[in-house]
LUMLOLUM-670988 format. One record per residue: residue number from 0; residue in one letter; chain; x, y, z of N, C-alpha, C in turn. Coordinates in nm, 2 decimals, padded with zeros to 4 digits. Last residue first. Layout:
   i aa ch  neast nnorth    nup caeast canorth   caup  ceast cnorth    cup
 NUM  A  A      X      Y      Z      X       Y      Z      X      Y      Z
...
! end
This chain:
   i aa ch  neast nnorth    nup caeast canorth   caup  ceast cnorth    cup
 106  X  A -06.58  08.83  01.07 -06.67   08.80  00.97 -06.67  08.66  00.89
 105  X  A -06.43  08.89  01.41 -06.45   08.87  01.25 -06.55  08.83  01.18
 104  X  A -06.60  09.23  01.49 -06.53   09.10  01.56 -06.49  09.02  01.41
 103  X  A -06.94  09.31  01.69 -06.83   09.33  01.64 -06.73  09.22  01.63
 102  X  A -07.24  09.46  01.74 -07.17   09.34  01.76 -07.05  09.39  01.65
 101  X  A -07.37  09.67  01.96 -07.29   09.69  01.88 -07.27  09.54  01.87
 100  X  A -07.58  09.68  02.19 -07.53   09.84  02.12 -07.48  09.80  01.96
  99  X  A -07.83  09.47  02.23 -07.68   09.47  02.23 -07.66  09.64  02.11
  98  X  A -08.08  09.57  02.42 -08.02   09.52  02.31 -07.88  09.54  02.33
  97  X  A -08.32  09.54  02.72 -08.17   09.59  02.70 -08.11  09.49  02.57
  96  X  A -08.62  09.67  02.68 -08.55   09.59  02.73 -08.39  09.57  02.68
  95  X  A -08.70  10.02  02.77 -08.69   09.97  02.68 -08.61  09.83  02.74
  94  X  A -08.63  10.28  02.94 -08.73   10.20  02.98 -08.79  10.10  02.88
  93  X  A -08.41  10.39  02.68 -08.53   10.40  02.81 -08.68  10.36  02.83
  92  X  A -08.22  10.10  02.66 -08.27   10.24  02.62 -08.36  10.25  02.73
  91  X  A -07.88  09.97  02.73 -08.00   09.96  02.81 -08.14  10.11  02.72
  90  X  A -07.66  09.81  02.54 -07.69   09.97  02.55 -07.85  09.95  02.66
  89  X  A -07.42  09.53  02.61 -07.57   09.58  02.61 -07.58  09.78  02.65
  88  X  A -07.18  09.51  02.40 -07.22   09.53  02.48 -07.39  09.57  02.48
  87  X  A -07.00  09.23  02.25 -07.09   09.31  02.25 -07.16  09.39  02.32
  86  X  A -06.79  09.02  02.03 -06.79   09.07  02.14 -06.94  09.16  02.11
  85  X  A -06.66  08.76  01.78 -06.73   08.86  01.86 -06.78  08.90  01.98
  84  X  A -06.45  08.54  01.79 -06.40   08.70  01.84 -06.50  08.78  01.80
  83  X  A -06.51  08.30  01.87 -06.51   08.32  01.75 -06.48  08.50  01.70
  82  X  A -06.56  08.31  02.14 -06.46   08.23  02.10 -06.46  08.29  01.89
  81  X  A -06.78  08.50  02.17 -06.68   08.54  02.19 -06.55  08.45  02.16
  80  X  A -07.02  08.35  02.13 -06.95   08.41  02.01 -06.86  08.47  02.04
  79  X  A -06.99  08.18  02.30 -06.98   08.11  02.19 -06.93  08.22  02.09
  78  X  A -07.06  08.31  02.51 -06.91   08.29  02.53 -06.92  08.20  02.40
  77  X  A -07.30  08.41  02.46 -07.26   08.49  02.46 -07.06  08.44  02.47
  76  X  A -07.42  08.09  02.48 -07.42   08.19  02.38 -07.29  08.31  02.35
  75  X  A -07.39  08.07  02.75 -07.32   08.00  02.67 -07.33  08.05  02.52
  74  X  A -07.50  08.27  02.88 -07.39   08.36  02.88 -07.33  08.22  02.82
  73  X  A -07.83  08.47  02.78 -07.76   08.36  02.75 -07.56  08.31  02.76
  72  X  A -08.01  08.64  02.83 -07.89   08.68  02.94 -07.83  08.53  02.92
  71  X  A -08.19  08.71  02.66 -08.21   08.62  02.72 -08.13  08.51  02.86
  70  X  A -08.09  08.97  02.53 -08.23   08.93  02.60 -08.26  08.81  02.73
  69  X  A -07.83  08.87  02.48 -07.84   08.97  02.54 -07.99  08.98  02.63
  68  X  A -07.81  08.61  02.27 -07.79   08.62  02.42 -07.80  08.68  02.51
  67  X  A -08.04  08.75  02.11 -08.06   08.66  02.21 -07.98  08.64  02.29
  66  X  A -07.83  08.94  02.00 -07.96   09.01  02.05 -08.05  08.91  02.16
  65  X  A -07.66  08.77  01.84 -07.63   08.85  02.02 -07.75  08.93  02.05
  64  X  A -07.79  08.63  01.70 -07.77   08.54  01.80 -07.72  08.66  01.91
  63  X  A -07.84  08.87  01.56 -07.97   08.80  01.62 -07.92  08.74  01.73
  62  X  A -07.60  08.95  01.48 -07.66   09.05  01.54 -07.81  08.99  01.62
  61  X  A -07.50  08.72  01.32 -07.50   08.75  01.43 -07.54  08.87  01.49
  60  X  A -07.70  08.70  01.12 -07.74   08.64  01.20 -07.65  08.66  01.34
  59  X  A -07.65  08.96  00.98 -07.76   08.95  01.03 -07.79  08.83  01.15
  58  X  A -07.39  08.91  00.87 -07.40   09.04  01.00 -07.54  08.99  01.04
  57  X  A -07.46  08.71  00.72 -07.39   08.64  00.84 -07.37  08.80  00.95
  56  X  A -07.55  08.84  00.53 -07.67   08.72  00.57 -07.59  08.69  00.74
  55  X  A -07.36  09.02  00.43 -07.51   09.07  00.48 -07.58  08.98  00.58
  54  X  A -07.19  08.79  00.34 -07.17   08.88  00.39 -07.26  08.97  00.50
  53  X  A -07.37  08.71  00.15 -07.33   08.60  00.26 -07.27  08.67  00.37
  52  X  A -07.33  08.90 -00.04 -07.48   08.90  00.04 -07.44  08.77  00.15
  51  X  A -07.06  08.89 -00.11 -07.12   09.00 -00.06 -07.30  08.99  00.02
  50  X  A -07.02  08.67 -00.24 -06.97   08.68 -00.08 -07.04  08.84 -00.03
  49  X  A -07.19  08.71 -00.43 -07.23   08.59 -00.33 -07.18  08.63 -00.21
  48  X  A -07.04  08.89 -00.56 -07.13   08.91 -00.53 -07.26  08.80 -00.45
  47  X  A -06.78  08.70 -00.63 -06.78   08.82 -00.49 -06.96  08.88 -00.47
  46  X  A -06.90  08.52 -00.77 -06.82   08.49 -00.61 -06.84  08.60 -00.58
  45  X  A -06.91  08.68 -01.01 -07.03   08.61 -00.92 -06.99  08.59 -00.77
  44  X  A -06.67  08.71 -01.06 -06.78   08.85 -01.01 -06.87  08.77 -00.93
  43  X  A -06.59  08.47 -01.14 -06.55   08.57 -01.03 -06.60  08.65 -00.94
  42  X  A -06.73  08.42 -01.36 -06.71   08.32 -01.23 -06.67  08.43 -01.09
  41  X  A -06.63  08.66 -01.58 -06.79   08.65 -01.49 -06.80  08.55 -01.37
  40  X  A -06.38  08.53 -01.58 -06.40   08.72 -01.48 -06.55  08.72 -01.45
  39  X  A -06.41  08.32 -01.70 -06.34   08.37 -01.55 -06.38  08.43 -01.49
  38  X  A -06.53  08.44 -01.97 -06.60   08.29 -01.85 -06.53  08.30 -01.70
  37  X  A -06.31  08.57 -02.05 -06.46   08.62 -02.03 -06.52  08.56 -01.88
  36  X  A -06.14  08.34 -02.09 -06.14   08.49 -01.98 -06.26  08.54 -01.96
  35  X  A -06.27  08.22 -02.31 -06.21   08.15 -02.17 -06.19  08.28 -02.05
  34  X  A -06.29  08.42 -02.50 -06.43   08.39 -02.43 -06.37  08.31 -02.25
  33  X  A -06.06  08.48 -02.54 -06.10   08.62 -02.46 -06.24  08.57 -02.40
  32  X  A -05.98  08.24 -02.66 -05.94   08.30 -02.57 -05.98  08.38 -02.48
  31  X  A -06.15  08.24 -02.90 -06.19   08.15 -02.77 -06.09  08.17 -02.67
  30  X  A -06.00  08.51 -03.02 -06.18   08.50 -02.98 -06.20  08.35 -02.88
  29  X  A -05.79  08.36 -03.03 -05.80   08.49 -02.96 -05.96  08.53 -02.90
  28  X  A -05.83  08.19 -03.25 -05.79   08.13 -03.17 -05.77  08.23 -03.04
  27  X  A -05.97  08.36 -03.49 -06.01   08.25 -03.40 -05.96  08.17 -03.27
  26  X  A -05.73  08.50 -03.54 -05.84   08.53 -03.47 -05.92  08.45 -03.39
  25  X  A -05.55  08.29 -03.61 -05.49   08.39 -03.48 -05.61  08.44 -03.45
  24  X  A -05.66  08.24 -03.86 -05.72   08.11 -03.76 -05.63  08.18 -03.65
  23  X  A -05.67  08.42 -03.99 -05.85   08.40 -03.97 -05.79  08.28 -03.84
  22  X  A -05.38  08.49 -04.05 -05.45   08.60 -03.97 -05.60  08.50 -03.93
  21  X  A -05.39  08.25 -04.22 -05.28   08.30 -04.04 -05.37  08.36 -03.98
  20  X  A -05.47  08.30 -04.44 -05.55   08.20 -04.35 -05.49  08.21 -04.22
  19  X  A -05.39  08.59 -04.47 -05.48   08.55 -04.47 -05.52  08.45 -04.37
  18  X  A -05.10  08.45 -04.55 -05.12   08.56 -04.43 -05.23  08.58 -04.41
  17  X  A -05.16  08.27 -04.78 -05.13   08.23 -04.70 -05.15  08.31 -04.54
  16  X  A -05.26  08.49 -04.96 -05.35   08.42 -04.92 -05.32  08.33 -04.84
  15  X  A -05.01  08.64 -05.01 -05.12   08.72 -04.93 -05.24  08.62 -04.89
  14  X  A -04.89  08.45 -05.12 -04.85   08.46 -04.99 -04.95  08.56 -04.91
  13  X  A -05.04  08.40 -05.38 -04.99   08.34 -05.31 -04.96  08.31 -05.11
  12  X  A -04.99  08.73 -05.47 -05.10   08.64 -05.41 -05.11  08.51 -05.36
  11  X  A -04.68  08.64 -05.51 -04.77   08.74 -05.45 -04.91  08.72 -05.38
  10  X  A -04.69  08.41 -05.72 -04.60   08.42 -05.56 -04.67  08.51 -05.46
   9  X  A -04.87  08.61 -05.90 -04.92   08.46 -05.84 -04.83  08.42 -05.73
   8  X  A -04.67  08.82 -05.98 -04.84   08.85 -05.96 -04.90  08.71 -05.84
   7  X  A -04.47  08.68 -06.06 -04.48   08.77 -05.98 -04.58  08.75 -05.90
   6  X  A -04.58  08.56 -06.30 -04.56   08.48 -06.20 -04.52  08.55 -06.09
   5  X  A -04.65  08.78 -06.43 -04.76   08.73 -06.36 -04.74  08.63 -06.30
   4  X  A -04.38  08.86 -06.47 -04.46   08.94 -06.36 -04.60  08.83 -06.38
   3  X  A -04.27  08.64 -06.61 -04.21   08.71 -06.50 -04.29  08.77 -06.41
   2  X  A -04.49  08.69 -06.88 -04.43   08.55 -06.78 -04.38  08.61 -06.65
   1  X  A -04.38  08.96 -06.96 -04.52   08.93 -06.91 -04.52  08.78 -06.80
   0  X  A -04.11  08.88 -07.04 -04.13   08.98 -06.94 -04.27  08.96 -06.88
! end
């Protein structure tokens, strides 16, 4: 009977040490998993926080190039950005030289 159960005992442990090495190397293989995603989602974010100030950088310039065509009564300008579907009108202020009100259109 003692034979029996500590060969019990040893099948037993046996297999708990087999479920073991499973379990360490499913971790491991989940941990460079979640790093490969990691590494995505931060690629990602960065893109959009790129497109978000490229975003900023390209309202700015065109709000310049129509503030020159508008000063400068540039109407190859002005029909440049209109092929690209910005549009704009001049607000005149008082007794002030005449800015564009608004530019608008795609981005």
């Amino acid at each position: 009977m003692a034979q029996g159960k500590a060969q019990a005992l040893f099948w037993l442990s046996t297999v708990l040490a087999g479920l073991s090495v499973i379990l360490v190397i499913s971790n491991g293989l989940l941990f460079l998993s979640n790093q490969e995603t990691q590494a995505t989602i931060n690629r990602r974010q960065q893109f959009i926080n790129q497109s978000v100030q490229l975003g900023r950088l390209n309202e700015a310039l065109v709000r310049a190039l129509a503030t020159a065509a508008a000063n400068n009564k540039d109407d190859q300008l002005r029909e440049l950005l209109a092929q690209h579907g910005i549009t704009f009108q001049i607000a005149p202020a008082d007794g002030q030289a005449p800015a564009p009100a608004a530019a608008s259109g795609k981005q």
